[in-house]
C-alpha positions, 0 to 999 in steps of 0.5 A: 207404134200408131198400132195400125199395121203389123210387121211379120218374117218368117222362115220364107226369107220375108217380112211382110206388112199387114192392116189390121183387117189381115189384108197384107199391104204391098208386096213380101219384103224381099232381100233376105237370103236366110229366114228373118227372126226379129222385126221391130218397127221403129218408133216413128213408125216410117221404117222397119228393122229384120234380123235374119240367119243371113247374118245381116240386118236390113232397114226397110220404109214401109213400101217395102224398099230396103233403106241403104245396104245390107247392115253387114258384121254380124258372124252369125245369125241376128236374133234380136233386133230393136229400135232406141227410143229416140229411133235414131240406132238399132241395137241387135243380138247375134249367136256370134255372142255380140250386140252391135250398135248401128246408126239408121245408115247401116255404118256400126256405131262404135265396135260390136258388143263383145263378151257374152261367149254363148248366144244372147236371148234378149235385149232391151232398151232402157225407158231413157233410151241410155242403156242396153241390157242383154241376157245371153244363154251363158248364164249372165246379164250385160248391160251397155252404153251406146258405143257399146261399151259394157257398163261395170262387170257382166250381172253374174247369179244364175246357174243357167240360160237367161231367158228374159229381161226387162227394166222396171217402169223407173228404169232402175231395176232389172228382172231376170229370169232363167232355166235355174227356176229362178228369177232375179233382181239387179241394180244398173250396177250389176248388183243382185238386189236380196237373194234370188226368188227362189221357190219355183221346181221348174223354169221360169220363162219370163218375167213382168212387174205388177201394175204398181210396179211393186210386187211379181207374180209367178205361175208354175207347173209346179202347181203354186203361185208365188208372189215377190216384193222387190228385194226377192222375199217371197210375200207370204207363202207360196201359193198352195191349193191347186191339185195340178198344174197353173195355166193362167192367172191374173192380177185384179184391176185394183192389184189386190187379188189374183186369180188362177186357173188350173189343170184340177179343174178349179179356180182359186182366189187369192190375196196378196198374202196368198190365202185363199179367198174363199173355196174353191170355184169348182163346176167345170168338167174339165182343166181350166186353161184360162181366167180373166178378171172383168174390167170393173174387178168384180166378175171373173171369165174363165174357159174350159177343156169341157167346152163351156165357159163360165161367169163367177162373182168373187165368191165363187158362185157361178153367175148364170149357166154355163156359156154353150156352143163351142164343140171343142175346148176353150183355150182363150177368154178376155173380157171387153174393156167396157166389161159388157162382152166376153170373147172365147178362142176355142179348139174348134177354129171359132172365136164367140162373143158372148153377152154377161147372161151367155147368149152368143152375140152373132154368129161364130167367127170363122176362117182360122184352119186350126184351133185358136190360141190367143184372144183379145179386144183392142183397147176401145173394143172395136176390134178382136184379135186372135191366133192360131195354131194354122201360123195366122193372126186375124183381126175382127171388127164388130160395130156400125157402118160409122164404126167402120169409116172411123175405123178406116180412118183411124187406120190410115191417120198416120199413112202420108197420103193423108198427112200429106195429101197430093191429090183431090182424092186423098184431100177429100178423104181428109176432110171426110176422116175429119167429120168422123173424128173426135176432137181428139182424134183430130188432134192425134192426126193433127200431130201426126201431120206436124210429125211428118212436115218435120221429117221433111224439114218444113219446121216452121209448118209442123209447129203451126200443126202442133200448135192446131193439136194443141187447140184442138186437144187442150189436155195434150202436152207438147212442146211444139218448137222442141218436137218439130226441131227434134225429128227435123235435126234427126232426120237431117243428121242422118242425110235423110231429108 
């Protein structure tokens, strides 16, 4: 949750913690006998939950020691694994058709989840942490309580597997969709809310609301787009134009546009009417696979299987000469959050910054083995992510020496060698962290301190360190006797200070 480690498991029978520099932390977690499907940490940070074909589940901290038994039950293989809001139980999914609830000791929390008759797909939580949904591959919905009761009847509607769920941003609304081509729309009550969205030819494999929160977008091999209010009208018609397959497309900043990419070799804009804006952007040789809107809205990245990248305004002009250097396609663009640099993944193993006028900033990063699926600039565009088709994910930092102290530091703000300093060493890097830290980031440790003093009961401390955040940080919102009485209470409850 602090988003400087990632958990992995794998078909090797492990889990295992990486920094965000691609070093692996500590050993593989070792204790699975089958290959592990679903990580989660929870949202605290200190532990890690795994789902395995081993049937079981397994709850770990993060030195790699597995916390209490082996969570035992399940029939078949755990496919889904994850946290409640509040961190204090773990909900999974199993291809023995049933949820089951536990608590953070491996005792079952009520009965398993009984009634889906073929393999459950997905689970989430709803953002008040009250509710569980389920889509399963015999075609329904279910949603739950805590103690695993099923809540009204299974949200019956589609004609084939489900294959993603996911609440609304106000936890009212449930968006399913499905092998049917379909998606749907649910009250918490099961009822279908409108018709189904239908229009799609072909499957629709997963499902997200806008940035509003008051419209879905969909892209198809079917060659359309299509966009959806909230009671499964079709805004508009579909989208039409595209000789060929969509690849990618993306909502604007400002949610009134959309962008699409595609196998014909063009990009197209579009209004949430679904007109077109303007002709179509043509000038690549080659299947666009991937489109980004600028930060600001007004420029649009797109990459190309003719090996160029290329920088338009929104009327379709191509803003420069194409982005030359890749020797292979390009599979992944993504604009800087400052707007100021582009980034490509490409088929010849290498990612480019680019500057806005096409000149490679530094040298091509290298080190994946195959070619590069995904990129993407961390929030304050320090670090580069991507992935490749060798199974690795790395990470990439581009800035000064500064940078790189303040990013260490960020990194290790939530370790409890930090927040809890034992020894000269580890205090003294507190107070170098604290040179390099905004008043901010100072704050965000400060609060990380306070967490970690009332997960070892020391009430009193923790609220004396949320209140220094709360000084330090003026904008920050925090009860500090209710957040320090909270985790202490829940940690205690559970036998675990």
């Amino acid at each position: 949750p602090q988003g400087d480690r990632i958990a992995s498991g794998s078909n090797d029978k492990t889990l295992r913690l990486w920094d965000l520099a691609g070093n692996m932390v500590g050993a593989p977690f070792e204790g699975h006998r089958g290959w592990v499907g679903s990580v989660a940490f929870s949202p605290q940070g200190d532990r890690i939950a795994s789902g395995s074909n081993d049937k079981t589940l397994r709850l770990w901290d993060l030195a790699g020691n597995m916390v209490g038994a082996p969570f035992e039950g399940h029939r078949s293989w755990v496919r889904s694994v994850a946290f409640s809001p509040q961190g204090d139980c773990i909900v999974s999914g199993s291809n023995d058709n049933t949820l089951r609830l536990w608590d953070l000791v491996g005792n079952m929390v009520g009965t398993p989840f009984e009634g889906h008759c073929r393999s459950v797909n997905s689970v989430a939580f709803s953002p008040q942490g009250d509710r569980i949904v389920s889509g399963s591959e015999d075609n329904t919905l279910r949603l739950w309580d805590l103690v695993g009761n099923m809540v009204g009847t299974p949200f019956e509607g589609h004609s084939s597997s489900v294959n993603s769920v996911a609440f609304s941003p106000q936890g009212d609304r449930i968006v399913s969709s499905s092998n049917d081509n379909t998606l749907r729309l649910w009250d918490l009550a099961g009822n279908m809310i409108g018709v189904p969205f239908e229009g799609h030819s072909r499957a629709v494999n997963s499902v997200a609301f806008s940035p509003q929160g008051d419209r879905i977008v969909s892209g198809s091999e079917d060659n359309t787009l299509r966009l959806w209010d909230l009671v499964g009208n079709m805004v508009g018609t579909p989208f039409e134009g595209h000789g060929s397959w969509v690849n990618s497309v993306a909502f604007s900043p400002q949610g009134d546009l959309i962008v699409s990419g595609s196998e014909d070799k063009t990009l197209r804009l579009w209004d949430l009417a679904g007109n077109a804006v303007g002709l179509p952007f043509e000038g690549h040789s080659g299947w666009v696979s991937s489109v980004a809107f600028s930060p600001q809205g007004d420029r649009i990245a797109s990459g190309s299987s003719d090996k160029t990248l290329r920088l338009w305004d929104l009327a379709g002009n191509a803003v420069g000469l194409p982005f030359e250097g890749h020797s292979d396609w390009i599979r992944s663009v993504a604009f800087s959050p400052q707007g100021d640099r582009i980034v490509s993944g490409s088929f010849d193993h290498t990612l480019r910054l680019w500057d806005l006028a096409g000149n490679a900033v530094g040298l091509p990063f290298e080190g994946h083995s195959s070619w590069v699926k995904s990129v993407a600039f961390s929030l304050q565009g320090g670090c580069l992510i991507s992935c490749s088709d060798d199974h690795t994910l790395r990470l990439w930092r581009v800035g000064t020496w500064e940078d790189e102290l303040r990013y260490c530091c960020n990194t290790l703000m939530h370790h409890v060698a930090l927040t809890l300093p034992q020894t000269e060493v580890a205090a003294n890097a507190c107070e170098v962290c604290q040179q390099v830290w905004t008043r901010p980031q100072s704050a965000a440790f400060a609060v990380a301190q306070g967490s970690a003093l009332a997960r070892r009961g020391e009430v009193g401390k923790a609220i004396a360190k949320y209140n220094q955040a709360k000084a330090l940080d003026p904008e920050l919102t925090l009860d500090a006797v209710a957040r320090a009485n909270e985790l202490a209470e829940s940690y205690l409850e559970f036998g675990l200070i």
